[in-house]
C-alpha positions as CSV (number, residue, x, y, z in Angstrom):
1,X,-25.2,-23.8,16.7
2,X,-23.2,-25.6,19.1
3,X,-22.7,-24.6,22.7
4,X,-19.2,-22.9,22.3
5,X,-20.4,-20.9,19.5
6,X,-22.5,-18.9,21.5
7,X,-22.3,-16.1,24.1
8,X,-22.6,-16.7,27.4
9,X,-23.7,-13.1,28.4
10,X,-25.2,-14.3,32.0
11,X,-22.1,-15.9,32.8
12,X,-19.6,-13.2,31.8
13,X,-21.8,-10.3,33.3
14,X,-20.5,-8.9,36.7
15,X,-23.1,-8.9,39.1
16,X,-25.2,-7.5,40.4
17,X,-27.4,-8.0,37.4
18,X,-30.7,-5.8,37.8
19,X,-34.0,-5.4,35.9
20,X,-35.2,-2.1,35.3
21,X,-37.7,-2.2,38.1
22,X,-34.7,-2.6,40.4
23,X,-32.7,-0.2,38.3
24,X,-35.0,2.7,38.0
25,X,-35.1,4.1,41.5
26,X,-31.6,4.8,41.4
27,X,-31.3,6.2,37.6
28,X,-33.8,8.6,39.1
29,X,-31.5,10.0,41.8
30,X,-29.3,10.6,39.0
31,X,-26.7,9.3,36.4
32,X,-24.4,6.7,36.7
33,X,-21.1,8.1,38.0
34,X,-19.4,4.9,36.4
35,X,-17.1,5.2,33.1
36,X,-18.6,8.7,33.1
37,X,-16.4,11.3,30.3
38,X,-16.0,15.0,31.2
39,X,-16.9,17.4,28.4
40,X,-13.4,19.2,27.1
41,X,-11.7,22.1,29.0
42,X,-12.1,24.7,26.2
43,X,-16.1,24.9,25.3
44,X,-17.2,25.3,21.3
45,X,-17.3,28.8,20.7
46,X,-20.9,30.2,19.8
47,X,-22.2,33.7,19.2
48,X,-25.0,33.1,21.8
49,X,-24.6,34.8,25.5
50,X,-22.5,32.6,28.4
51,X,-25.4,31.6,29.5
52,X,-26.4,30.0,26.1
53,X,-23.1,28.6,25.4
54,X,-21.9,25.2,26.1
55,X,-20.4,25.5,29.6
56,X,-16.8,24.4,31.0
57,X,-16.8,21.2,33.1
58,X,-16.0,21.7,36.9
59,X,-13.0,19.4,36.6
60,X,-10.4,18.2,34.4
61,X,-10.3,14.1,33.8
62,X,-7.6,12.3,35.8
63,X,-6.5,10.9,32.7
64,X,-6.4,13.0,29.7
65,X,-4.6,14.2,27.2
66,X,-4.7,17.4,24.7
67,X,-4.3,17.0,21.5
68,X,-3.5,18.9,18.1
69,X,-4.0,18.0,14.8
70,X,0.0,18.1,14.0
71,X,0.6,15.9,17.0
72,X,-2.4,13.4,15.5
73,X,-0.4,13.1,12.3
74,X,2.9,12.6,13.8
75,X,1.7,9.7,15.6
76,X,0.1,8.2,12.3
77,X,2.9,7.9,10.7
78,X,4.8,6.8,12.7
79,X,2.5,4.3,14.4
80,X,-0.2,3.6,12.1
81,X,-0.5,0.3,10.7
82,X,-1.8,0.3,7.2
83,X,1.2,2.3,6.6
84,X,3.5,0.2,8.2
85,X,2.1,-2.3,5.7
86,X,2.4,-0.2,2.5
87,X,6.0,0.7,3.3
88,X,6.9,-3.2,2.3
89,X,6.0,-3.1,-1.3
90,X,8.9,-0.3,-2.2
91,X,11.2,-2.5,-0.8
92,X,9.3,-5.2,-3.0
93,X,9.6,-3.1,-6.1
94,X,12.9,-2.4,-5.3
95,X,13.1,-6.1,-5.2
96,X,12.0,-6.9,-8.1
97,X,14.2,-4.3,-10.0
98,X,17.0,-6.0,-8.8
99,X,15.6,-9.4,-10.6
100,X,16.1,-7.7,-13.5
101,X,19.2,-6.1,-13.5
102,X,20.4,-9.4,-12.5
103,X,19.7,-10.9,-16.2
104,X,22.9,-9.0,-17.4
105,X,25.3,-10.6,-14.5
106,X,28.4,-12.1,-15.6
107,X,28.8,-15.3,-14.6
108,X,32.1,-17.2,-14.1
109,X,32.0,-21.1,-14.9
110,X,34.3,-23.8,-13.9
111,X,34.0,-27.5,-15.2
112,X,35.7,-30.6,-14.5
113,X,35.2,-33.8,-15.9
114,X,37.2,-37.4,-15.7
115,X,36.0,-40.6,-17.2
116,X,37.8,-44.0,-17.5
117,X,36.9,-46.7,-20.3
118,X,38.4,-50.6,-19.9
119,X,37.7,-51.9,-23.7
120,X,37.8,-55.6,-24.6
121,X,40.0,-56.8,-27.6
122,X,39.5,-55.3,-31.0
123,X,38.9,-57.5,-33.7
124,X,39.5,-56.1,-37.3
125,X,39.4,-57.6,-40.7
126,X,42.7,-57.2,-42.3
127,X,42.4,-58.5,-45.8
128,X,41.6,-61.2,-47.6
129,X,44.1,-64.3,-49.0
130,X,45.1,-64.2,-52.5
131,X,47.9,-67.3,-52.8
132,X,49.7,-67.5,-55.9
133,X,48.6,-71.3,-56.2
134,X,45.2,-71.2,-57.6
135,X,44.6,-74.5,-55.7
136,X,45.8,-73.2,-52.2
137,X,43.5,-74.4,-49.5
138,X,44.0,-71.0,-48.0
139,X,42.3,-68.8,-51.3
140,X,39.8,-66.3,-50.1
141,X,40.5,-66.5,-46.3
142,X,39.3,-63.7,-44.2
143,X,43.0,-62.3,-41.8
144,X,41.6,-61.0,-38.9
145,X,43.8,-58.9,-36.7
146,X,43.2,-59.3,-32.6
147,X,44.3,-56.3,-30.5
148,X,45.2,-56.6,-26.8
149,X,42.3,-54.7,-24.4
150,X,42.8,-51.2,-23.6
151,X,42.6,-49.1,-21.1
152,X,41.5,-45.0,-21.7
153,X,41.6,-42.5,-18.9
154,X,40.5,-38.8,-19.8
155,X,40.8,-35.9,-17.6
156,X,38.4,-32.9,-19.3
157,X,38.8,-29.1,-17.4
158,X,37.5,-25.9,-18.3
159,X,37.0,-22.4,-17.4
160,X,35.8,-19.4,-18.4
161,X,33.2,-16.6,-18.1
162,X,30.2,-15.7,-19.9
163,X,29.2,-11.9,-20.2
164,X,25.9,-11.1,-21.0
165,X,25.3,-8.3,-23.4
166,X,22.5,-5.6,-23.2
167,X,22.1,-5.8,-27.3
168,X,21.0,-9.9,-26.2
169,X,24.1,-11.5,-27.3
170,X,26.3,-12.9,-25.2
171,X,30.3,-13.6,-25.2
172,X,32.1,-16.4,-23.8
173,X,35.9,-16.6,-22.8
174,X,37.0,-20.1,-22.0
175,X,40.1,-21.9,-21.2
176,X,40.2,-26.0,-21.6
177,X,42.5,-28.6,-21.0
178,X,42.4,-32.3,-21.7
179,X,44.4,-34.9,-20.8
180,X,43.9,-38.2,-22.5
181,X,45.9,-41.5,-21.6
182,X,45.9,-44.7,-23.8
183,X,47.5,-48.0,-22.1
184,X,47.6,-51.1,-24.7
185,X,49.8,-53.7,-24.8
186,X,51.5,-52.5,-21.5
187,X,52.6,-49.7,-23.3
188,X,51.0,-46.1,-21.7
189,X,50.7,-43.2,-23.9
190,X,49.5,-39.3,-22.9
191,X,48.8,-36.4,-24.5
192,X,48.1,-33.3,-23.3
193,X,45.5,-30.3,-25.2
194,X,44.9,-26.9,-24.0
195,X,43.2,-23.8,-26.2
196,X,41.8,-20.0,-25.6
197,X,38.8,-19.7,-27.1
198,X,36.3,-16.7,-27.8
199,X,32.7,-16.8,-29.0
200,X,29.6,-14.6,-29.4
201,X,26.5,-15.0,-30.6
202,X,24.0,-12.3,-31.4
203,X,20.6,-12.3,-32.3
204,X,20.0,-10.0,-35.5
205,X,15.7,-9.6,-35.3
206,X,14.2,-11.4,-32.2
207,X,15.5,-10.8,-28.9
208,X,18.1,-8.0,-30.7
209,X,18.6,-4.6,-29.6
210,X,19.3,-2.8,-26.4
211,X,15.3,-1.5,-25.9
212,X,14.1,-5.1,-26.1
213,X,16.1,-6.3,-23.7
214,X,16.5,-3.5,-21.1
215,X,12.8,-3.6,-21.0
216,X,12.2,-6.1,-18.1
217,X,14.3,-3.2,-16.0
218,X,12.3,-0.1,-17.7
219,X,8.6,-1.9,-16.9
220,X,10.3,-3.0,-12.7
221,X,11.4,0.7,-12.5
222,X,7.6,2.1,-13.5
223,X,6.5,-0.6,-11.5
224,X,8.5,0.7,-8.3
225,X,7.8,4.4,-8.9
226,X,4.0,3.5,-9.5
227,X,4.7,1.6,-6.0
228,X,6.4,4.7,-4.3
229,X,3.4,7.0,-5.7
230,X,0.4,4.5,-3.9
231,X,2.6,4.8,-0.6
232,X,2.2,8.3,-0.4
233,X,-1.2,7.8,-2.1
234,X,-1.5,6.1,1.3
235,X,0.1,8.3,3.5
236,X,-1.9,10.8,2.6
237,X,-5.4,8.8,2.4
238,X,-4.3,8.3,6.1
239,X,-3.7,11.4,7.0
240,X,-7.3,12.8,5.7
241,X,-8.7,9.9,7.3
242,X,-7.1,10.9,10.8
243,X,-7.9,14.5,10.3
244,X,-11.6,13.7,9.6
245,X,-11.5,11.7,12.8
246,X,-10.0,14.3,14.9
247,X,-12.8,16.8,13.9
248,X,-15.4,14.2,14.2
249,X,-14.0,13.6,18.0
250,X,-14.0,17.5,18.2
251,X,-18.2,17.4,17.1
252,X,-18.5,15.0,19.7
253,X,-16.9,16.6,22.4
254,X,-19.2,19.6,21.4
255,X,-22.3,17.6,21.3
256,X,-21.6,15.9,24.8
257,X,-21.1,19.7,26.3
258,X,-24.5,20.8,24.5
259,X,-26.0,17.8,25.6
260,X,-24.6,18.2,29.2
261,X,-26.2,22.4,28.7
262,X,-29.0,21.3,28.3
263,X,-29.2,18.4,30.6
264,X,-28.2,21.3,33.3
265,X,-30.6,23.2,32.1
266,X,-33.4,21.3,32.6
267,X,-32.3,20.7,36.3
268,X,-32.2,24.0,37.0
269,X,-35.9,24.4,35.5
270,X,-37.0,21.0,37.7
271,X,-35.1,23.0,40.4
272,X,-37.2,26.5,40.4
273,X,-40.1,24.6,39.4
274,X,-39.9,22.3,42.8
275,X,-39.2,26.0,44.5
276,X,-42.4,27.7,42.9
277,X,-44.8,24.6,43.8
278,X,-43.2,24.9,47.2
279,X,-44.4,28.0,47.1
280,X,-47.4,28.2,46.2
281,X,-46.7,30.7,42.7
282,X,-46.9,27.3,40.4
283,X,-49.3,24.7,39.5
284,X,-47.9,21.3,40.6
285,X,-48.2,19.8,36.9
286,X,-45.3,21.7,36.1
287,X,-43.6,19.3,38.5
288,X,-44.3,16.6,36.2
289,X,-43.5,18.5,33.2
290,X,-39.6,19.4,34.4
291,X,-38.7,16.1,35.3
292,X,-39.8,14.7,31.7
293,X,-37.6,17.2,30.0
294,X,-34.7,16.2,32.8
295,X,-35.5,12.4,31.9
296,X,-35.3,13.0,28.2
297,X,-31.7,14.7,28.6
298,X,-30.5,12.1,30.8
299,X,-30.7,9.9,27.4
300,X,-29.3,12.2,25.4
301,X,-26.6,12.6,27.1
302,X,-26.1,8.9,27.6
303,X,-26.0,8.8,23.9
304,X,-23.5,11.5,23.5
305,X,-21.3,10.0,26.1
306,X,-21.0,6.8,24.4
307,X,-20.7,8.7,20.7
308,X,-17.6,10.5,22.3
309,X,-16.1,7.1,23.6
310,X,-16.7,5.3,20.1
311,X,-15.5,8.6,18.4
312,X,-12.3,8.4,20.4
313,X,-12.0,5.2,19.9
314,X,-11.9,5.4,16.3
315,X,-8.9,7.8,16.0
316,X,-7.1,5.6,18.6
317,X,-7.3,3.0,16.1
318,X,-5.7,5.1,13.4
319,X,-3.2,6.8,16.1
320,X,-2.0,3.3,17.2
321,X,-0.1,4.9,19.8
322,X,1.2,2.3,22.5
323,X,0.5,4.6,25.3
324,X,-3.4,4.5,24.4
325,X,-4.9,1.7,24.7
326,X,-8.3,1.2,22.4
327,X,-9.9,1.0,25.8
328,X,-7.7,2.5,28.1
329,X,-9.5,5.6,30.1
330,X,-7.2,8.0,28.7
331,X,-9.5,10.8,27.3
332,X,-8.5,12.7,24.0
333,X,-9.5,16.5,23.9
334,X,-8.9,18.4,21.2
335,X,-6.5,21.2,21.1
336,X,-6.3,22.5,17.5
337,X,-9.3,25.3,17.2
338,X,-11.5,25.3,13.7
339,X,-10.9,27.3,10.8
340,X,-13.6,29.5,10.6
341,X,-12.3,31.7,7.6
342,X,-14.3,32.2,4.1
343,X,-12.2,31.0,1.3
344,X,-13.0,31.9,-2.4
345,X,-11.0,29.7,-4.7
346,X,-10.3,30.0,-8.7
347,X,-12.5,26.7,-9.2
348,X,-10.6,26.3,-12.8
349,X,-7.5,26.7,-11.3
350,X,-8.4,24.5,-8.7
351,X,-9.4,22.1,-11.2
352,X,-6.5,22.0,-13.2
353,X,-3.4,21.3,-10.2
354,X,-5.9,18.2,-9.6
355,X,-5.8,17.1,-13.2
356,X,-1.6,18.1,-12.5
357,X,-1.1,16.7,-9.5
358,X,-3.4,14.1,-8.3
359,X,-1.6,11.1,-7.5
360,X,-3.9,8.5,-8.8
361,X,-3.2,9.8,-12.1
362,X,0.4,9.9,-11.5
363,X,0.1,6.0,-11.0
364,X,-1.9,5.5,-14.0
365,X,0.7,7.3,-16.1
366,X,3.3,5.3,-15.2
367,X,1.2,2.4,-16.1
368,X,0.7,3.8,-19.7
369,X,4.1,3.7,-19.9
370,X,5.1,0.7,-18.7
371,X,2.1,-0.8,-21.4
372,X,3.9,1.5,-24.4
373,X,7.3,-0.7,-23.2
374,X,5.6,-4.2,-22.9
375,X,4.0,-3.0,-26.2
376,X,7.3,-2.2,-28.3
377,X,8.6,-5.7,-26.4
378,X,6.0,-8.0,-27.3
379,X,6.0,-6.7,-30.7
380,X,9.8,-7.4,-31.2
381,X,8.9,-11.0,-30.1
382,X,6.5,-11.2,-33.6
383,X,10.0,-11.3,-35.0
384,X,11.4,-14.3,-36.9
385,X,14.9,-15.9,-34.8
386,X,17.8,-14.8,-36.8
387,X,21.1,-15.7,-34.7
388,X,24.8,-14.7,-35.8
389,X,27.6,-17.2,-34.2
390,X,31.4,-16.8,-33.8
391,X,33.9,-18.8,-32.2
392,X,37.6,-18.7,-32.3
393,X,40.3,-20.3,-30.6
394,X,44.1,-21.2,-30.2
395,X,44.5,-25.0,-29.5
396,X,47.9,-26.1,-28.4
397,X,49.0,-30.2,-27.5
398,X,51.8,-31.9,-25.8
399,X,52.7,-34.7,-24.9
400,X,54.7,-34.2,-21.9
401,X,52.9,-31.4,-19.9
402,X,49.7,-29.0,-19.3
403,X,52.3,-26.2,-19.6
404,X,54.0,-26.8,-23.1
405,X,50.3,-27.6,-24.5
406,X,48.9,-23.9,-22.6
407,X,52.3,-22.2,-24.3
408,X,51.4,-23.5,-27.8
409,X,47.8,-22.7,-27.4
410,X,49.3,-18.7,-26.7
411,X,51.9,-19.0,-29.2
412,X,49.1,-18.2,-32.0
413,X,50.9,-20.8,-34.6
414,X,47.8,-22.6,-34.4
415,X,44.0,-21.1,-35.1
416,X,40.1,-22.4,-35.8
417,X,37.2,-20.7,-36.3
418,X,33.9,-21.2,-37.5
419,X,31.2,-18.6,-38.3
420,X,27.0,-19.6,-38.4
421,X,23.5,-18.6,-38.8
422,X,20.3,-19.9,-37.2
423,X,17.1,-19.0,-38.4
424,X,13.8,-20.6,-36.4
425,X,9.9,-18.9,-37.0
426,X,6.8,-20.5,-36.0
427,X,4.2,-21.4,-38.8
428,X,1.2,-19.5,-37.7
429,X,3.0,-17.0,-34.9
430,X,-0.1,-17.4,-33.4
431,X,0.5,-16.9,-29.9
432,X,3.1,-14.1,-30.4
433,X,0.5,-12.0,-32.2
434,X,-2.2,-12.7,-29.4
435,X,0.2,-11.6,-26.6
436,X,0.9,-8.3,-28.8
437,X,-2.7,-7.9,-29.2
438,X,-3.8,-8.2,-26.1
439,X,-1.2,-5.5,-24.3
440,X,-2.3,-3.4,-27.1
441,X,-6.2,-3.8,-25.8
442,X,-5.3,-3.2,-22.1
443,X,-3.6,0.3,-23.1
444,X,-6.5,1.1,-24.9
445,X,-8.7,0.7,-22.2
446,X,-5.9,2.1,-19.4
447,X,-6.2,5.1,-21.5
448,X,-9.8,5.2,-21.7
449,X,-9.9,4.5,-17.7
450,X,-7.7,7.7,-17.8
451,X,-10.3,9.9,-19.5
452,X,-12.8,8.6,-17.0
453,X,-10.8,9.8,-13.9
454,X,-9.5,12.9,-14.9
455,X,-13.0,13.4,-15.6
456,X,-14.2,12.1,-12.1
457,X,-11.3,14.5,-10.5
458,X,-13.1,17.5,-12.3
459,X,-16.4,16.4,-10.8
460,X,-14.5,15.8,-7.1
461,X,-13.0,19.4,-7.2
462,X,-16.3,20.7,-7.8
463,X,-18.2,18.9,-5.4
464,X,-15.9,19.5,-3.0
465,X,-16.0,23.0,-3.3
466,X,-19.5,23.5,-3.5
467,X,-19.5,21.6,-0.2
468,X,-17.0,24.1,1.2
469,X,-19.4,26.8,0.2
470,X,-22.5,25.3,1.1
471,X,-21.1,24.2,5.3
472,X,-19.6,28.1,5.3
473,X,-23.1,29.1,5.0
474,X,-24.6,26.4,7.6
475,X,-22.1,27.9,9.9
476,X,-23.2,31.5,9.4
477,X,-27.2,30.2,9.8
478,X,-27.0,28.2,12.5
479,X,-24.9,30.3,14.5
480,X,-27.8,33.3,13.5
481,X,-30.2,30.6,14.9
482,X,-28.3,29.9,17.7
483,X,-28.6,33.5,19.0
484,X,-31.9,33.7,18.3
485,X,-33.2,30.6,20.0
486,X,-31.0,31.9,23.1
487,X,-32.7,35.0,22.9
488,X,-36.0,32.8,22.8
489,X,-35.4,30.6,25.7
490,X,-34.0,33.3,28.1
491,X,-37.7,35.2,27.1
492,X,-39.7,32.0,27.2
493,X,-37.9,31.4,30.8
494,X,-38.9,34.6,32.0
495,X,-42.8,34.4,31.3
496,X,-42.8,31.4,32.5
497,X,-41.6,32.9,36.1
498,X,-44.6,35.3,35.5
499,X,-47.0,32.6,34.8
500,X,-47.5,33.4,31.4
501,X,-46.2,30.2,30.0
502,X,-46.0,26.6,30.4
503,X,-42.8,24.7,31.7
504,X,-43.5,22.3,27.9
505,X,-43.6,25.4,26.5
506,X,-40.3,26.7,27.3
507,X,-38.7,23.4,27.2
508,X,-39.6,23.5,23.6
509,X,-37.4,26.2,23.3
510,X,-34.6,24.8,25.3
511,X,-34.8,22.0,22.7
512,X,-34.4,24.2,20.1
513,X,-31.7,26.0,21.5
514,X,-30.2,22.7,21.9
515,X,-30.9,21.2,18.5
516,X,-29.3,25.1,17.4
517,X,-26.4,25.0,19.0
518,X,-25.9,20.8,17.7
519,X,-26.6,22.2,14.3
520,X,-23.8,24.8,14.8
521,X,-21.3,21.8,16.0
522,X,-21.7,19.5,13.2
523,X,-21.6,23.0,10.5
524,X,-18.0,23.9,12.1
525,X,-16.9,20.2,12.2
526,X,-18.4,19.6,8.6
527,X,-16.6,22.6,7.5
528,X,-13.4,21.4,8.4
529,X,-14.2,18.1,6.9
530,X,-14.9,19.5,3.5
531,X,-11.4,21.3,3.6
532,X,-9.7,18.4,4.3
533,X,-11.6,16.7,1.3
534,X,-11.2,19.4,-1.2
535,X,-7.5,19.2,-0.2
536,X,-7.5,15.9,-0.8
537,X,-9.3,16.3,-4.5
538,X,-6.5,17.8,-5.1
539,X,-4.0,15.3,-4.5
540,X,-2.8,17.2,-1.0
541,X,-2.9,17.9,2.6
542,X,-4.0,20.5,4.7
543,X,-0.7,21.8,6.6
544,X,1.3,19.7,4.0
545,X,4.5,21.4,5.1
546,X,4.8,19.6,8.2
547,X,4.4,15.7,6.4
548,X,7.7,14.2,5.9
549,X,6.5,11.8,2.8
550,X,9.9,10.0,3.4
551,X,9.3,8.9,6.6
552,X,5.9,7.6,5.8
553,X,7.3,5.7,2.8
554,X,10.9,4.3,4.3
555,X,12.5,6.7,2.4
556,X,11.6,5.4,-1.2
């Protein structure tokens, strides 16, 4: 590696930069009050005493800020920035629709030509001599005529427009004039042409019909709503994503102010224990004992501290709000409570508005049908090229004016027309029939794809549910363990004042209560979480009245 590409930790490090000799003496008078996070103003509710609960904090942070999980959304989608990007492809469908449409425009045409030719003498054979005297010198001569050079001038003008029909024919109304100017002999002669004409040609087999050609437009329009239906596919994919990281900051909250518990637990216990040597009513190994159960709380509530800020972090990210920063010391603190509420759902019923309205399948049926119109399209291209022509038209000259040829031309004295047939087929129609084949193979296997999702949406809605289930009754045990480990320590903690136990011995059970009460946390968080997935199984939201799908999709 080359000296740029590595990181110069020593030189961007602040000093002073200590070794953990140096730094031990003063992690031992306590922790570091730097970039320190308060636990949240509303503690996690438990069924175990006050004194076994997680406790409120002392003080408020400076810099917070409280909030719910309808604010959380609202700033998603307005802010967030993987929607931001999946609103540009309606408008890139819509685009492409447009394309389309554009195919049957009429278009106007206007051309304009004049050309000029100087021509040398014109030599032509008149005849051969055939004197009456046998013996004439002259007998069998070749006359040859000489002309004088000319000079041609042509002015060519026409105009029209050409309408584009829907059936893949197309008509054309044009209007020419020609003037055309002979000077020979210093004579100068011009006439002047003008003529309405009509023509249409229509394709009879290939190319005919209003399906085959419409269905460029019909594929762009499945195209654009299979577009719209991934932008809310998105939306909402955001959305759960956002919820699961607001309950996942509300765990962490709850495991920083268990953590903190028991961190302030153990000091009180180094506390009394310091007290009872003092006095005489303790051994002084229980001394040591205390501040190893302080020492091991101090890291994990280090650990819990820097969870919360990576946790917080995280929903930032998806929030993208401009007023916090990814590491700006605002603090995020839940507001929005748990659901703690039994459900019982018709897991058939459940099953089936999936298989109805999941939006993934949505998508996939509008790609079926776009594949059934390519389909029908590529097989009218097998076709052989049968084209009907038409033309008709007025022609009108003068030799004076524009004007007297155009009156002629609409006087209708004068008429031509012409009718045809083209016919055009490739040998083999190799390539036609491989194009047909293929889009036929792709709907086949779209349609087998189909099968294997709605199957995998079945197997979704059931998981999900039995994950509903199965965190409803981690919550109910663990907060039955919580109660009971409480009840343990506060027993435990009371022979211990009458020497009956060991200071390990009852922070065992402070560790349990601890590891209880974290157990309880990550059962209501994980609760929440599998409501939010089995909404999302289902093609939904939780709270889906208060998502406005067209904000999140431009409108589309």
């Amino acid at each position: 590696m080359q000296s740029e590409e590595s990181l110069p930790v020593e030189q961007l490090s602040k000093p002073p930069r200590l070794s953990v000799e140096q730094a031990l003496p003063k992690f031992r008078e306590g922790l570091p009050q730097s970039n320190r996070t308060l636990p949240p103003a509303k503690p996690v509710q438990s069924g175990a005493d006050d004194s076994d609960s997680p406790s409120a904090p002392k003080a408020q942070p400076e810099a917070s800020k409280q909030l719910s999980i309808a604010e959380a959304r609202t700033l998603a989608l307005e802010n967030n920035l993987d929607l931001q990007i999946a609103q540009i492809d309606p408008k890139l469908a819509a685009t492409a629709v447009s394309q389309e449409q554009a195919k049957f425009d009429d278009l106007i045409f206007a051309r304009a030509k004049y050309s000029r030719k100087q021509l040398p003498p014109d030599i032509t054979e008149i005849d051969t001599l055939q004197p009456t005297d046998p013996t004439s010198p002259s007998k069998g001569t070749t006359v040859l005529r000489v002309d004088s050079e000319q000079l041609k001038q042509f002015l060519d003008f026409d105009a029209g427009i050409s309408i584009p029909l829907r059936t893949g024919g197309k008509i054309t109304l044009s209007v020419p004039f020609d003037e055309k100017s002979v000077a020979k002999k210093g004579f100068e002669q011009g006439q002047y042409a003008a003529a309405l004409r009509f023509s249409i040609s229509q394709p009879l087999l290939r190319d005919g019909g209003i399906d085959t050609n419409v269905a460029g437009i019909r594929i762009a329009r499945y195209e654009q709503q299979a577009v719209d239906v991934k932008v809310r596919l998105q939306t909402i994919r955001v959305l759960a994503a956002v919820e699961r990281g607001y309950w996942g900051l509300y765990v962490a909250w709850g495991e920083l102010d268990v953590r903190r518990q028991q961190y302030e637990n153990a000091a009180d216990n180094l506390s009394m224990v310091k007290k009872r040597v003092a006095e005489g009513l303790t051994a002084a190994v229980e001394l040591n004992r205390a501040e190893i159960g302080v020492a091991e709380r101090q890291e994990a509530l280090i650990i819990a501290e820097t969870t919360l800020k990576i946790r917080q972090r995280q929903l930032k990210l998806l929030l993208n709000d401009p007023s916090l920063d990814l590491d700006s010391p605002t603090v995020l603190i839940p507001e929005t409570t748990p659901t703690l509420v039994e459900f019982k759902f018709d897991r058939k019923q459940l099953a089936q508005r999936a298989l109805e309205g999941r939006l993934d399948l949505l998508e996939l049926e509008l790609k079926l049908a776009a594949d059934l119109t390519k389909i029908d399209y590529l097989r009218n291209q097998t076709l052989p090229m049968f084209m009907l022509d038409y033309s008709y038209g007025t022609p009108g000259t003068d030799i004076s004016s524009f004007g007297g040829a155009f009156g002629q031309a609409t006087s209708g004295n004068y008429s031509d027309w012409s009718v045809g047939a083209r016919m055009e087929m490739p040998l083999t129609n190799e390539l036609r029939r491989a194009q047909l084949d293929r889009a036929v193979q792709e709907r086949l296997q779209r349609l087998t794809t189909q099968q294997l999702r709605e199957l995998s949406v079945r197997r979704e809605i059931y998981d999900a549910l039995d994950q509903v289930e199965q965190n409803w009754q981690r919550i109910l045990a663990t907060r039955q363990n919580v109660l009971l480990a409480g009840l343990n320590y506060d027993a435990e903690l009371k022979q211990f004042r009458e020497g009956l136990r060991t200071m390990t011995e009852v922070l065992e059970t402070l560790t349990r209560l601890g590891e209880a009460q974290l157990r309880e946390v990550r059962a209501i968080g994980d609760y929440q979480v599998s409501l939010i997935d089995l909404a999302f199984a289902t093609g939904t939201l939780l709270g889906h009245s208060r998502v406005d799908f067209g904000m999140a999709a431009g409108g589309s």
